[in-house]
N, C-alpha and C positions, 0 to 999 in steps of 0.2 A: 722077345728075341732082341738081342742087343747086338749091332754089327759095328765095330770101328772103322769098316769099308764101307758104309753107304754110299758118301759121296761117290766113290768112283765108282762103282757097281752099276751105279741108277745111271752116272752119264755114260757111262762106256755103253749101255743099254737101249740108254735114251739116242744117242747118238747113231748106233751100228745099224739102226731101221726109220727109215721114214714113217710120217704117222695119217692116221686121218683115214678118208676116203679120197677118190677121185671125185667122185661125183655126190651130192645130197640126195635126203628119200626123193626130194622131187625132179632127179633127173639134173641137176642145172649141173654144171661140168667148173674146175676151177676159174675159169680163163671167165667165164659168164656171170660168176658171183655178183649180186650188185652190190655196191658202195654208196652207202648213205653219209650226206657231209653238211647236210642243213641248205641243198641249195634246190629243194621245190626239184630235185631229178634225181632218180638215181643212174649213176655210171656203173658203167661195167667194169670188172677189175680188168680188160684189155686199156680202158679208155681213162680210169682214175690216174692220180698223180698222187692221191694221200697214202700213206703208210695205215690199212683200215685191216684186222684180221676177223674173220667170222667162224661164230660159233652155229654151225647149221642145225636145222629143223631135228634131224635126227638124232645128235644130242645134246639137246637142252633139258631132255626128261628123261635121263639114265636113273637118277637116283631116290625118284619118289617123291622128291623133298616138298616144304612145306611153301617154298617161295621158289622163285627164277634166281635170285642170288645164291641158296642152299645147294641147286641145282647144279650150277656151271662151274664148282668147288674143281678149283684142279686144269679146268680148260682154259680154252684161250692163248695164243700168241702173243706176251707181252703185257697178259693182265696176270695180276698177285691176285691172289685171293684164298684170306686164311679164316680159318672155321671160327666161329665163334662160339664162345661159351654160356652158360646159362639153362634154366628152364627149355624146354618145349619153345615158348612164347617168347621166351628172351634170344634165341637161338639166331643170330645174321651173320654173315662174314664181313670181312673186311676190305675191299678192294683197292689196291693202288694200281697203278698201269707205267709202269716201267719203274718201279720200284717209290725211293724218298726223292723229295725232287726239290723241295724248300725248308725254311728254317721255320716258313707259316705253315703254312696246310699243303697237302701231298695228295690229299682224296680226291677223287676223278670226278667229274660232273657224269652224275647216271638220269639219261631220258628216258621215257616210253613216251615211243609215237612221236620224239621228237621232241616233249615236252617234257622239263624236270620234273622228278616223282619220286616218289620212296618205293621201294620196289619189295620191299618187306611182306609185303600182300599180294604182290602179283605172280597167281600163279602159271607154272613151269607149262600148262594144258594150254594157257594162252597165245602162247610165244611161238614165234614163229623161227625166229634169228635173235643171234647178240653177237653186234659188231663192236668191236675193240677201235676208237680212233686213237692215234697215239701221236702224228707230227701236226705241224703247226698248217699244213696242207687240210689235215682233217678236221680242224677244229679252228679253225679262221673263221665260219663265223659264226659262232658261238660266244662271241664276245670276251667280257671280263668272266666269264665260266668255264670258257674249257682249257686255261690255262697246261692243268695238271693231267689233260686228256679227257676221256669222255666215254661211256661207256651207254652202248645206244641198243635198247629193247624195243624189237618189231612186233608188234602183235600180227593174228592170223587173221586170213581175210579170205571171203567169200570167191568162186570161182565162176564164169558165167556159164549158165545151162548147164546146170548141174546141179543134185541133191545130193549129201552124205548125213547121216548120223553115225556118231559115233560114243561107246560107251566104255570108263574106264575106271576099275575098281580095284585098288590095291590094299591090303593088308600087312603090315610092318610090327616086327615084334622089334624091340631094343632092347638092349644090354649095356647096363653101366661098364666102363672102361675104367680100372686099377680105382675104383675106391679107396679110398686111403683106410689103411691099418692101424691104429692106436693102441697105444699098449694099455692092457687092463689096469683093475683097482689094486692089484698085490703088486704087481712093476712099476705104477704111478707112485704108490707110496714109496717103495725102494728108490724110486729114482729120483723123487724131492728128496729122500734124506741124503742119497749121494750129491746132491746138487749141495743141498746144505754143507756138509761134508768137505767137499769141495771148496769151499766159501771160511773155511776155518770152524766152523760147529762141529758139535757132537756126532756121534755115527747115529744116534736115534733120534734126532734134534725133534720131526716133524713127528712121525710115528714111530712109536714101539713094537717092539718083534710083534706081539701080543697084535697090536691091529694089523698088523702086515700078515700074521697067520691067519685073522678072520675074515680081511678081504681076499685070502687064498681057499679058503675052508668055503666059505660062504655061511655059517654060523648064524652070525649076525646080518642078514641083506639089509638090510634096515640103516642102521647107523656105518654098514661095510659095505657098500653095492660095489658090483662090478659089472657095469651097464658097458653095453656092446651100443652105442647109441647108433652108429650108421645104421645094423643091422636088427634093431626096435623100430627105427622111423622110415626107414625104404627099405623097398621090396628092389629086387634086382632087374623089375623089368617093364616094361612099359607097352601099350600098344594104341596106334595110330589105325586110322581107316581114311582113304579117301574115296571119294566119288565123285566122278568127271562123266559130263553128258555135253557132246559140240553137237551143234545144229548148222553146217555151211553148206552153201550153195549160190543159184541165184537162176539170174531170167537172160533175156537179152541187154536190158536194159539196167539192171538190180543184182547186187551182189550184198551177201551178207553174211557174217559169220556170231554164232552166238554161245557162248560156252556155261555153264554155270558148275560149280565147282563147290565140293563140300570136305572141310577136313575136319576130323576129329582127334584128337590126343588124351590117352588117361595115362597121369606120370607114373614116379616111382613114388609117391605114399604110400606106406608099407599097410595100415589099417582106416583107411577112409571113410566107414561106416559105421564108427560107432556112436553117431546122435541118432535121435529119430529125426526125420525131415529135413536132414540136409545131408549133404558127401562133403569131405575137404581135401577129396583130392585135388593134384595139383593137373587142371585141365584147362584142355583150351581147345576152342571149335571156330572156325571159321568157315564164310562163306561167300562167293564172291559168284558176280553174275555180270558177264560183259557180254555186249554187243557189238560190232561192230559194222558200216554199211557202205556200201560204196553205189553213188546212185548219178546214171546219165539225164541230168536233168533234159538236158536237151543235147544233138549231135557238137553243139561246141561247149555244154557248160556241165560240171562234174562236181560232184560232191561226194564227201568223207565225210563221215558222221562216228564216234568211236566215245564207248561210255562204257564206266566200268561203275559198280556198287560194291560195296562190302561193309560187311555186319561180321565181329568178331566178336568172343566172350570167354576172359582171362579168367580162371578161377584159381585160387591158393589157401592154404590152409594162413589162423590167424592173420594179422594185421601186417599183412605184406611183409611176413618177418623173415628173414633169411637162415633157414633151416639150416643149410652146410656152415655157414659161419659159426651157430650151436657145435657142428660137430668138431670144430677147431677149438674153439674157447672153452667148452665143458669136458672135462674131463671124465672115464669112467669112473673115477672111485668119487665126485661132487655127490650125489644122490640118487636115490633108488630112482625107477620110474613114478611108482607111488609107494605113499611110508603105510606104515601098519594101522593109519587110520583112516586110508583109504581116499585122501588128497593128493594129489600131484606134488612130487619131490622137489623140494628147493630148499636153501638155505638160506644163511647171511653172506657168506661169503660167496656162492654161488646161486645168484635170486632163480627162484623158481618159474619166472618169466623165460628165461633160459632153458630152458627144458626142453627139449625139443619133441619130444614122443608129446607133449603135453599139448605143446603148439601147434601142432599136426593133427591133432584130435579133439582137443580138449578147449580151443580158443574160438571156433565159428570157422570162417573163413572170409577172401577179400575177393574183389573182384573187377576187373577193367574190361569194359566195352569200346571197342573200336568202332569209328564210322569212320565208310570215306565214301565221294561223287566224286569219280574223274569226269570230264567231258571235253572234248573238244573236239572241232572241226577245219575242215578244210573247203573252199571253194577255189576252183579251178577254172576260169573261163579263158577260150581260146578267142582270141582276135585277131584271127586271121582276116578278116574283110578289111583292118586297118592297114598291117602289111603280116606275109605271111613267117608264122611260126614263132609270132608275140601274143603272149596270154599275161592274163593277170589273176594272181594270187591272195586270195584274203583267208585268213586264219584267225582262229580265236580258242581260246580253254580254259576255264574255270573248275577249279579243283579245290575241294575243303575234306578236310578230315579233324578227326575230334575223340578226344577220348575222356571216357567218364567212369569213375568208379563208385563201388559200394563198400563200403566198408561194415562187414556182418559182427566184426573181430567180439569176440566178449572177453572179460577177465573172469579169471580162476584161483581158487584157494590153492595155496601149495605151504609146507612146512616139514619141519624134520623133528627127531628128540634128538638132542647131542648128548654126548658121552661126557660125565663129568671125572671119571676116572676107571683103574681098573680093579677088581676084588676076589680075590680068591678066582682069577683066571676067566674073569667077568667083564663086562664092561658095566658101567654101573652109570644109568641115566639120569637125566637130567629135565627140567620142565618143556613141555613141548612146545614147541616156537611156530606161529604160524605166520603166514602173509596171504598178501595179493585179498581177493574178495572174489564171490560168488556174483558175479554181473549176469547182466543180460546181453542178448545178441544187440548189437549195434545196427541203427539204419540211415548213420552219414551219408551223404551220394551228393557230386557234384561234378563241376566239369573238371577236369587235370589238365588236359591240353586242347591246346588247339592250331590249328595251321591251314591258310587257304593261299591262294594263288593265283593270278588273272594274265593270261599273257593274249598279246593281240600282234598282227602283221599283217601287213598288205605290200605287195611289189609286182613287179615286171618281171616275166622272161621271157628270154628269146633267143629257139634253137633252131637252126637252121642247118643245111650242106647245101654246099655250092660246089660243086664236081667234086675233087679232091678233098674240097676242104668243110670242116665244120664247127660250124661256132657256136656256144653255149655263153647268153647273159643273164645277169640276173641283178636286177635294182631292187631293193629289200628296205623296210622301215619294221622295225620291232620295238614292244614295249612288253614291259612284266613288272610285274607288282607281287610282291609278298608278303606277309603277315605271320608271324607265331607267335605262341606265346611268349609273355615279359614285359620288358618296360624297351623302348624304341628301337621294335624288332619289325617295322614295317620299312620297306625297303622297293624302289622306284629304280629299275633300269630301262634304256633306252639303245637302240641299235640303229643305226644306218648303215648295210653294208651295199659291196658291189663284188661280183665276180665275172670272171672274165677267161674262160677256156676257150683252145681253140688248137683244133685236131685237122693234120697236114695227112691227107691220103693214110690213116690209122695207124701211122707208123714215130712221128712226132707230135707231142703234145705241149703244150704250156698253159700253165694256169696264173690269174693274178686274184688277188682278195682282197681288196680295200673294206677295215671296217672303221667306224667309229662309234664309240662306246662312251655313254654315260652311265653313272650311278651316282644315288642320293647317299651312297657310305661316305661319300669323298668330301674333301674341302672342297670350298670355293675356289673357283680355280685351277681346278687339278680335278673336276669331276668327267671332263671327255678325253676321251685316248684315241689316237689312231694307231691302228694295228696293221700293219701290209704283211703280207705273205705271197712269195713268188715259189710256184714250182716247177716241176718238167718231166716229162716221160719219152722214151725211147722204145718202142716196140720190135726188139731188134729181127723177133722171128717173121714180120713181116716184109722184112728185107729180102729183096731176089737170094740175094749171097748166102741168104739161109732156111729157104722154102725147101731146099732138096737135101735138106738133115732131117734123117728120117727119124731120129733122135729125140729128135728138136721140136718140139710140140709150138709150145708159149715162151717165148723171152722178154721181162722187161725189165728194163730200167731206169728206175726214178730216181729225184731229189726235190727236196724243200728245203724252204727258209724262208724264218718268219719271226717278228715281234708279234707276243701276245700279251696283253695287259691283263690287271688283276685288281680287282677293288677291297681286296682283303683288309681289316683293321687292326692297329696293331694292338697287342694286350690280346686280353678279353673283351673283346670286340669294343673298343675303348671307341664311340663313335665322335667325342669332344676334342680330339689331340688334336686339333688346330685353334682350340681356341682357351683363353685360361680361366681357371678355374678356382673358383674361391671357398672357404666354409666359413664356419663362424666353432669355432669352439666353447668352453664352461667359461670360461673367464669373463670377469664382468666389471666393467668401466662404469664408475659413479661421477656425476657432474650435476650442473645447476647449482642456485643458491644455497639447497637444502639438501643438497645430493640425492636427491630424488627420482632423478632418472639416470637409467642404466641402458649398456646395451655390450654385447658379446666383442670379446674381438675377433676378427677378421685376418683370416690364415692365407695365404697364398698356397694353393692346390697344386699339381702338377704343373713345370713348366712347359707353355702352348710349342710345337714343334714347327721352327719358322724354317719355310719354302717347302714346303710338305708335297710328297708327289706319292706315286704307287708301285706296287711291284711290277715288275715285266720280267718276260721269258724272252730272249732268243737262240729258237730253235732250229737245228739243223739235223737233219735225215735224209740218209744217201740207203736203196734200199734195192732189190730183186723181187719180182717175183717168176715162176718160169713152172713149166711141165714138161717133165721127159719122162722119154719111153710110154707113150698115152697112158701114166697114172701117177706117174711121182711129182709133188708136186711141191715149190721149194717156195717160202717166204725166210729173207733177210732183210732185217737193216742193221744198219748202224746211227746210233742216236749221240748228238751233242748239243747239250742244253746249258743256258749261260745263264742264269738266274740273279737279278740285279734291282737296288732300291727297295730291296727289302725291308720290313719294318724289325725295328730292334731295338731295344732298351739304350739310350743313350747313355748311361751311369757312367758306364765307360770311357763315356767321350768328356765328360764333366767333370769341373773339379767340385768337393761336396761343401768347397766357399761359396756358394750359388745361393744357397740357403735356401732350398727347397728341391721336392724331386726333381731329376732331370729328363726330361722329354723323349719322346720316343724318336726316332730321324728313321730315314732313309740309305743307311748303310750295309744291310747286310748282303751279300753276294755267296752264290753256292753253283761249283759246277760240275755238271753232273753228266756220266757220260756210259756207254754198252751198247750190247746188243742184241736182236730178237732173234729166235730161229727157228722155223717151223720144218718138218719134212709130211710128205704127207703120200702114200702108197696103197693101190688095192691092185690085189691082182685076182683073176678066175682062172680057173685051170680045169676046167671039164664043170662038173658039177657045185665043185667049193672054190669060195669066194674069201680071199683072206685081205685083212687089211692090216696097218700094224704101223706105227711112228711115235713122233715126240715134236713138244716145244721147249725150248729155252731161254730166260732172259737175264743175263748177265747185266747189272746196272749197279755203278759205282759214282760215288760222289766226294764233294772236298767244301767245305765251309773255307771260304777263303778269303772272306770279310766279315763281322759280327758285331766291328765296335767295340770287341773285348776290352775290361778295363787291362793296364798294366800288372803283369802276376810276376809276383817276386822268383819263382824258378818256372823255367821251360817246361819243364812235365803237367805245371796246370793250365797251359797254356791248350785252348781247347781249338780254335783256331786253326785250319789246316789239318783237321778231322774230318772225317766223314759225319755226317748228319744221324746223332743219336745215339753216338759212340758211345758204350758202357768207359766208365770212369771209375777208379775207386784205387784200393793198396795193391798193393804186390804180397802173398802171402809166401812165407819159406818153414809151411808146415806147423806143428806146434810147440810149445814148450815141451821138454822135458823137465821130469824132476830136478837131473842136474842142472838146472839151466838156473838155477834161483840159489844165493844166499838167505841160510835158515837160521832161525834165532833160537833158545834154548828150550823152547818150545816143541820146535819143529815146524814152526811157521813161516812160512818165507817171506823172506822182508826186502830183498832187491833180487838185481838180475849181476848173474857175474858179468865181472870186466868182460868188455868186447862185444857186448848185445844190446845196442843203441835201446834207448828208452821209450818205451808205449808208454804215452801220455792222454787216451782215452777214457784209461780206467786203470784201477791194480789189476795188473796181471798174474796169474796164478800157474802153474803145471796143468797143461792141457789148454789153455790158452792158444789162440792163433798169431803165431812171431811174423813179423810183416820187415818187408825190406826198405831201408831207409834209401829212400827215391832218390832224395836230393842233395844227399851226403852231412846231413846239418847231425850229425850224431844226436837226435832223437824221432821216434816215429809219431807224427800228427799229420795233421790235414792237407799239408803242404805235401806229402809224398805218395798223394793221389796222380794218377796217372791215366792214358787210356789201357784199358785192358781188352776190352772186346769189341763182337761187333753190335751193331744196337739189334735189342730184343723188342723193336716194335715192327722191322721188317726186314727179311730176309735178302742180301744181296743178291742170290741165285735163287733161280723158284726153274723147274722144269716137272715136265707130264712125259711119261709115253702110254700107249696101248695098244693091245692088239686085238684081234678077232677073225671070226672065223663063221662061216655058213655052208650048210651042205644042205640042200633040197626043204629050207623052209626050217633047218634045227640049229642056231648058233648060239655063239656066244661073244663076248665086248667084256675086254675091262681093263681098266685105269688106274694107272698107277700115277703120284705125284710125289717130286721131294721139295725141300728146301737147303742150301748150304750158306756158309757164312752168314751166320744166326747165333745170335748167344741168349739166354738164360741168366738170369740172375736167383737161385734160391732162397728167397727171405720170406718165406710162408708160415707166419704167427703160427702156433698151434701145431706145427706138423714141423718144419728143420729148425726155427728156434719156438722149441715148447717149452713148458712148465712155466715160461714167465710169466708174471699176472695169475699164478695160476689155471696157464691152459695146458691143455693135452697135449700129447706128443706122438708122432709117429714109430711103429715097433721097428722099421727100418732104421731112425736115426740111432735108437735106443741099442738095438744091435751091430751098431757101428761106428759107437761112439771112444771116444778115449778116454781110459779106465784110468787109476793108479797105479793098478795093477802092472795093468799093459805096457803105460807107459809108452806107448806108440807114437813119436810125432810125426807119420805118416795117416794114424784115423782119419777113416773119413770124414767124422765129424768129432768139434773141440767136446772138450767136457761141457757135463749138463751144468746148469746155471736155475736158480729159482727168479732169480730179479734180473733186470735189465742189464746185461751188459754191452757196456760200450764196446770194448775192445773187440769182442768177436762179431759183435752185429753189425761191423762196418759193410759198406760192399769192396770186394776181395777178389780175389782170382780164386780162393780160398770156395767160395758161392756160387764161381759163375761156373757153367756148363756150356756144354758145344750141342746146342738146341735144334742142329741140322736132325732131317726125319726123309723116310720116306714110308707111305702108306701106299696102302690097295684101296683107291677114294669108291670107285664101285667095280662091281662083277653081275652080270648078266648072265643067264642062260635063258634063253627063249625059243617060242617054237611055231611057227605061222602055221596054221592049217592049211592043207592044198586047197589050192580055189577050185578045182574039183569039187570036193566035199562041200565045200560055201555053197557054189553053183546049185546044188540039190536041193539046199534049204529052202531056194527059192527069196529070200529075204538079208541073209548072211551074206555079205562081200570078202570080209575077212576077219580073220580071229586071231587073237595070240596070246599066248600063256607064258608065262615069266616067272625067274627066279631072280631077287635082285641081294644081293649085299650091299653094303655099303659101311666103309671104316674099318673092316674085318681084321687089318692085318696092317702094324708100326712097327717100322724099328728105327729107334733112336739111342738116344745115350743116359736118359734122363732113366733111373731107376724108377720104377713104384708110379711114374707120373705120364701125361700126357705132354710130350715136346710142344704140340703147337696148342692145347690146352691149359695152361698153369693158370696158379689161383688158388683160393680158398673156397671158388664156386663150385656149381654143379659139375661133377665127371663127364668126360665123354663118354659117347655111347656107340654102339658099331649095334647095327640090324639087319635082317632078314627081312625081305619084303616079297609078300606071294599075290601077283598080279594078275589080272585079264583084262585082253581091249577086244569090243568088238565093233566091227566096221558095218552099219547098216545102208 
């Protein structure tokens, strides 16, 4: 379904119903939320000051998925998060939290338990909450890390006096999402010769009627194939299993929670079993087993203890080869699957490595293991005998993960007989041509990655009230250590913060945050930052003047502001740009008596960047939170963020008499600015319970320092854009016939008067005419402009949902969009095919511009066999309006009466589910997936049939 109204549909939607619940599964009410901000406490959302939104217990696990990231697709106040593409295994989203935010890095610091992690394995069974921090209040002290915001995963924990088991088994069929369509071996051939055609050749330049009837006929498969390859190599469908088994409870003294977790995936490999003794489909299993403890050592001293394991195993067909990329570059009519002597199909022009059905079957397969050990702890001792409501904090976590593959891959014979001519309505052969080799299965295995982690802390707090008033301190020392793979990827931080709240009879609040931060990224000199952050709250509904609004539940009112530092480097993590840098290149200097000794000469490398400093944010957020009518419940803010000393190519700022490159500086600046908006509503009305709302985040930005060099016209001046702005021509349709002076031939050889000059490439009838930008009467490089908005993150991201429950039978489901979003369509093999010899999609083919037709309104220019410059520029001509909105999941569920449990005698509760998820897009992008594009794997939308039971 394609709507030209989404955007307004989904907000007028998102808008006219608040969202959420009132309350979480476990009871806690909005106003009592706690807010986690890294300071050894959590506050209550009555008594916070930071801008923090939470994603509750109840849904973190709507959608089955395979991680806590997969999971929360769609949710959250303030956090972006766009699906990613890929395998099974390859499968994570993308998170930003209030959209692009710098010219460096945008992505949000993600902890579990407080501690940085990849979240990629941690699954949705574990999780308890996922808080969103977003102002410089919630992430003050987090150092040089939580710049860009922070995104904070709570695992579940044990209860005192008490035992549960609980058991949960879901089943998930998938379905690929718009496959792409290619046109067969009789349309391929017709549409090279048009392409030729087109190009000034013959009408039969590549093939003859004669082949074009035998790839139609099928006669000849052999020398004529017309291979459907998506639908040889994948099967349409795929299915997952998971198994969750929680163990929590605890004693008086003892609390503990333990879950272990099992996922299964078997892809879309269409035939996976034709070896003996091994599958090549494309699979993946994981397993994870956490624990987690909470233990009163003694009535003042407390400990956390929190470990996770996991053991993963990636399987794929062939030598890690990318299957969908075969189905772009190979065309149907390249070769059979297999030729008449019963090896695997491949050519010279098209090697039989290529092959995809071959590589899917016929090569072994590959294979990557994952390991990871999270651990870390907490000790908590109180000291009150020193004075009261001082305790001291020590921490520590050690986290390594590693990953190792096999490589089984073997090679294969493949070859063809080519057609040497045609005879009496024959094709007439030729010597048969073979490649590649009959191998054996491969048993390469080593490590691929690796990555560990050490962070340690120890400090003071002290919280106290004194009648009215109540004070929160806290004296903090942190250190972390990192490692991954490469060459000097080990990396040494250091923190010293202090915080400082302090709450007037629960109705005025202030907060202060002093941190100071080291890193080993930085120069000398420039490796500590201090960061201060000052905030405040107003609790207005505990004001007399407004206790007897019956209305009036919760009112607050907050503000921050704050410098946050950043240890970011610039380039590619260039970790030397303070200091200069030399090579030696071929050249070689002779000297001595004899000329006998040499040596290289000596290059002056990048120039070193003198007075080097780092990036900083400051932040400001002015924000609400409130509840009326006991269930509706509202979170705003408004965000203004100043982004400064950013890292950037100096080129700009140099003249290139320097005589060597120019340095990186400290000039870039980007400000960036919007706002959050949550509503959140459940009501009961006899029996049924309904809930129903939306979030929104509106975030806008301006680059408005860069260093840019001097650009001879305004339009390439990039400057004063938004961050990631799509740039390219202005397109005004396509050639027409008329539009070209012809020679006596029929060939066209200019463009008439008055149609500035494309100097790209020749341009031909059906060709893409572009508007001269800059008035200079011809069209080049120079009449690039902005055209869109950038296609790596959506300005507007918004969610609503609703639901409903009547005695134990509901249902929940989620819708999410995106607006101002663009697309750029430049996908090899599918909108520019046949070049190189690849494929083409039957929707380009069916909406191309003919000679015929003569349309310069086609969708798309005429076909092309070789490279052309002049249409494959990026264009307005390319770009699309990439905004979407989906159905992320849909629930129907149904809790057995505790009645019935009661009987069992053993059963507490049960519940039976129907899950969807992805079921339902509309965008604008034909044949494609808006927030999927690519030449990778499709999206996929599934069915998931679940049970939980509670022991």
């Amino acid at each position: 379904m394609k709507n030209k109204n989404i955007l307004m549909l989904s907000l007028l939607a998102g808008l006219s119903v608040p969202a959420a619940a009132q309350q979480d599964s476990t009871g806690i009410a909005f106003v009592d939320q706690t807010i986690e901000v890294g300071a050894n406490k959590n506050f209550s959302r009555e008594t916070s000051t930071a801008a923090v939104s939470v994603i509750t217990n109840k849904n973190v696990n709507k959608r089955s998925a395979k991680n806590i990231g997969n999971s929360i697709l769609g949710q959250g106040n303030g956090l972006i998060s766009l699906q990613g593409g890929g395998t099974f295994f390859e499968q994570n989203p993308t998170f930003y939290i209030r959209g692009l935010q710098s010219l460096s890095v945008s992505s949000p610091l993600v902890l579990v338990d407080g501690v940085e992690r990849d979240i990629s394995y941690i699954s949705a069974d574990e999780v308890e909450e996922v808080q969103i921090l977003k102002d410089a209040a919630a992430v003050a002290l987090y150092g040089y890390k939580g710049t860009n915001g922070a995104l904070l995963i709570k695992t579940k924990r044990g209860e005192y006096n008490s035992k549960t088991i609980k058991f949960t088994y879901d089943h998930e069929f998938r379905q690929m999402l718009n496959r792409p369509k290619f046109i067969d071996g009789a349309t391929y051939a017709s549409a090279m010769n048009e392409a030729l055609y087109n190009e000034g050749q013959g009408q039969f330049a590549k093939y003859s009627a004669d082949e074009i009837a035998a790839f139609q006929n099928g006669t000849h498969p052999y020398q004529y194939p017309s291979v459907n390859w998506v639908g040889e190599t994948f099967r349409n469908h795929a299915l997952d299993n998971r198994l969750g088994l929680e163990f929590s409870g605890g004693g008086e003294k003892f609390r503990y929670f333990t879950a272990a977790t099992l996922i299964s995936d078997k892809g879309f490999i269409k035939n996976p079993a034709m070896n003996e003794g091994y599958n090549t489909q494309d699979k993946y299993v994981r397993g994870n087993i956490r624990t987690n403890l909470d233990i009163d050592l003694t009535p003042n001293t407390m400990m956390r203890v929190n470990l996770l394991g996991m053991l993963s195993e990636m399987s794929r067909p062939g030598s890690n080869v990318d299957l969908w990329g075969m189905m772009y570059s190979v065309p149907s009519a390249a070769f059979p699957i297999k030729n008449e002597h019963g090896t695997w199909g491949g050519s010279s022009t098209w090697a039989g490595t290529n092959n995809p059905v071959a590589q899917s079957t016929g090569a072994a397969y590959y294979k990557i293991h994952e390991r990871a050990l999270n651990l870390d702890a907490v000790l908590d001792q109180k000291l009150d005998s020193w004075t009261k409501g001082l305790s001291l904090t020590v921490k520590a976590s050690y986290d390594i993960y590693s990953t190792l593959y096999e490589d089984h891959s073997k090679e294969y014979l493949y070859g063809y007989t080519p057609v040497t001519g045609w005879a009496n309505g024959e094709p007439v052969l030729g010597d048969y041509w073979e490649g590649g080799k009959q191998g054996e299965m491969g048993a390469g295995a080593a490590t691929d990655k690796y990555a560990r982690r050490m962070t340690f802390g120890a400090g003071f707090n002290y919280n106290r009230s004194f009648g009215k008033h109540s004070v929160y301190s806290q004296l903090m020392y942190g250190y972390d250590f990192e490692e991954t793979t490469g060459v000097n990827t080990k990396i040494y931080r250091q923190n010293i913060s202090w915080l400082g709240h302090y709450a007037y009879n629960n109705k005025y609040i202030g907060e202060l945050a002093l941190m100071e931060s080291g890193s080993s990224r930085l120069a000398p000199g420039t490796k500590w930052a201090m960061s201060p952050t000052v905030s405040a709250a107003w609790v207005a509904s505990n004001e007399n003047f407004l206790k007897d609004v019956s209305w009036l539940n919760f009112l607050k009112l907050r503000a921050s502001f704050g410098v946050i530092s950043a240890d970011y480097l610039p380039g590619d993590n260039l970790w030397t740009y303070y200091t200069q840098s030399y090579s030696k290149n071929g050249t070689q200097y002779l000297w001595g008596a004899g000329y006998d000794t040499s040596d290289g000469a000596t290059v002056l490398g990048q120039m070193a960047t003198a007075n080097p400093s780092h990036e900083k944010a400051r932040k400001f957020n002015i924000g609400i939170d409130a509840t009326l009518f006991k269930g509706l419940n509202i979170e705003f803010d408004y965000f203004n963020q100043h982004r400064y000393d950013i890292w950037v190519s100096g080129a700009g700022a140099f003249s290139s008499l320097i005589g060597f490159e120019a340095p990186y500086v400290n000039a870039g600046v980007v400000d960036q600015y919007g706002f959050d908006l949550a509503l959140d509503y459940t009501k009961t009305i006899g029996d049924v319970t309904f809930n129903i709302g939306g979030n929104m985040t509106l975030s806008k930005n301006e680059i408005k320092e860069q260093a840019e060099e001097p650009k001879a016209y305004a339009n390439l001046v990039t400057t004063g854009n938004p961050l990631n702005s799509n740039y390219g021509l202005i397109a005004e349709g396509l050639f027409r016939n008329e539009d070209f002076v012809y020679d006596k031939d029929g060939n066209p050889t200019a463009l008439v008067d008055g149609i500035p000059a494309h100097t790209f490439s020749q341009v031909r009838p059906g060709d893409i005419r572009y508007k001269d930008v800059n008035g200079d009467g011809k069209i080049d490089a120079n009449d690039k402009t902005k055209i869109g908005y950038s296609s790596t993150c959506p300005e507007l991201y918004y969610s609503f949902h609703l639901g409903a429950e009547y005695k134990g039978l509901g249902f929940t489901a989620l819708f999410q969009g995106a607006g101002r979003y663009t697309a750029m369509l430049s996908n090899s093999g599918y909108y520019w095919g046949l070049v190189n010899n690849t494929s083409l999609a039957q929707y380009v083919y069916d909406n191309r511009w003919t000679a015929e037709s003569n349309d310069p309104n086609a969708m798309f220019p005429r076909l092309s066999s070789s490279s052309n410059a002049n249409n494959y520029q990026a264009s307005t001509f390319w770009m699309r309006d990439r905004s979407f909105l989906k159905l992320r999941n849909i629930e129907v569920y149904y809790n057995l009466p505790k009645a019935v449990m009661k009987k069992t005698g053993f059963v507490n509760a049960a519940k039976v589910y129907v899950r969807g998820n992805d079921l339902f897009c509309a965008d604008h992008i034909e044949g494609r997936d808006a927030e999927i594009l690519g030449n990778g794997t499709p999206a996929s939308r599934s069915i998931v049939v679940g049970a939980q039971l509670t022991f």
